[in-house]
C-alpha positions in Angstrom: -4.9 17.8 -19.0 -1.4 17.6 -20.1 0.5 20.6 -20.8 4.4 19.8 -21.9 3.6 17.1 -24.5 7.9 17.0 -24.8 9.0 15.2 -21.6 12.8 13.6 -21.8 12.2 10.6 -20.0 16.0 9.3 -19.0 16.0 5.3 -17.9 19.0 3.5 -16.2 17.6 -0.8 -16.1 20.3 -2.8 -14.4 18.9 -5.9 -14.2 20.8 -9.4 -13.2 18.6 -11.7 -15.1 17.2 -12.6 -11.4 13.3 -12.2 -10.6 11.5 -11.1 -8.0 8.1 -12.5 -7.1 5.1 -11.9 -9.8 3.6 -9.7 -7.0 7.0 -7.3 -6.5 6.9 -7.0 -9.8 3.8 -5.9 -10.7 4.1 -3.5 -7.7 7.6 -2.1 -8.9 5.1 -1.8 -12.7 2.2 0.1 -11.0 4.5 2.0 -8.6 6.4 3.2 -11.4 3.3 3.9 -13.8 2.1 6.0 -10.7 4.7 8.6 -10.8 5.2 8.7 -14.3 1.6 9.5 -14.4 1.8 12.2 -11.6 4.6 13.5 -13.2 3.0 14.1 -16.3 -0.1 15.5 -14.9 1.0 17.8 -12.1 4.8 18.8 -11.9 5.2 21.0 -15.3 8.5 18.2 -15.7 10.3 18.5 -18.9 12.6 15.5 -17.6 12.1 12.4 -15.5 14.3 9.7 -14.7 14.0 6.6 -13.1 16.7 3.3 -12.4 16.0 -0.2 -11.3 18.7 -1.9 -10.0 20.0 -4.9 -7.7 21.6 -3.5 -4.9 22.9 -6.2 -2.3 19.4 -8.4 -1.9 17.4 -5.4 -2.5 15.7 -4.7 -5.9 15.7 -1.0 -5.8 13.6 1.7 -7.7 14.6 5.3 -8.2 12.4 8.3 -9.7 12.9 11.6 -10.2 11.8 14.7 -12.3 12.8 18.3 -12.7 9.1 20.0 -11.9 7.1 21.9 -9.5 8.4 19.7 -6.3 6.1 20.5 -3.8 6.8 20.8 0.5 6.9 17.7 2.5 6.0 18.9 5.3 3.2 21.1 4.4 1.6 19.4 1.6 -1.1 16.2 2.2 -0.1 13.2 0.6 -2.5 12.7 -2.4 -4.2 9.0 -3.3 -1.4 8.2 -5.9 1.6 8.6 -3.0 -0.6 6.8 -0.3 -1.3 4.0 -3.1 2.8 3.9 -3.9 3.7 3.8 -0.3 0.6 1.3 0.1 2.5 -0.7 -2.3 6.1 -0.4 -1.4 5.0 -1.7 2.2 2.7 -4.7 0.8 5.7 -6.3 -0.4 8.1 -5.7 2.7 9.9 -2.7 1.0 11.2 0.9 2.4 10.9 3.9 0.4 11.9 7.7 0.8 10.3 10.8 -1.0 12.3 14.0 -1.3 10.7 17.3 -2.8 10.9 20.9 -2.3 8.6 23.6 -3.8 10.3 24.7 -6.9 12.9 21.8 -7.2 11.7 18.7 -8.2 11.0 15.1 -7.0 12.8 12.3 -5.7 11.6 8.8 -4.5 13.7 5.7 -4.1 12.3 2.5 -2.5 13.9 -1.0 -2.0 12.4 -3.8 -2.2 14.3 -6.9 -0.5 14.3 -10.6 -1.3 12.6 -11.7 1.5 14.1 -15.2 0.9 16.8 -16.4 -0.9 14.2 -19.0 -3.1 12.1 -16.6 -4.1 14.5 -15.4 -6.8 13.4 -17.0 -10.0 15.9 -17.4 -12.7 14.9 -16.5 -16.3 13.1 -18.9 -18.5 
């Protein structure tokens, strides 16, 4: 159940115009439904953020929020991280998560252009 109907969500879209494959970005769309969703549900958030920008050949994804945070190294990856890491690896990506107990999340992942022709321009 959610508790803090009043979340501030904060978005920063830089997009060129360029696309990435179908299947990037439906995986950027899921990834980022993901941690809203986990956000909303377990952190106690009042604000989240998140970016999505070109960054050299890299499309690149950032999310954070102001909740819980949780330890690293101590707690288990649930099935929603495993599924967004599944997800940022499927399509050749990197990502990072940062949290500590008491002071948020962070998670940024890039997702690179494997090949110069796979950028579609707009219709």
């Amino acid at each position: 159940s959610v508790r803090n109907n009043n979340i501030k969500v904060e978005t920063d879209l830089r997009l060129s115009g360029e696309r990435h494959s179908p299947e990037t970005e439906v995986a950027v769309f899921r990834i980022t439904k993901e941690l809203i969703s986990n956000s909303v549900r377990y952190s106690g958030a009042d604000t989240i953020s998140f970016s999505l920008y070109p960054e050299n050949d890299d499309l690149v994804l950032v999310f954070s929020d102001n909740g819980n945070g949780f330890d690293t190294e101590t707690v288990k990856k649930g099935a929603g991280l495993m599924n967004i890491e599944n997800r940022v690896l499927a399509r050749q990506g990197t990502s990072e998560v940062k949290s500590i107990s008491g002071q948020g999340f962070y998670f940024r992942a890039h997702f690179p252009f494997s090949d110069k022709n796979q950028k579609q321009q707009p219709n």
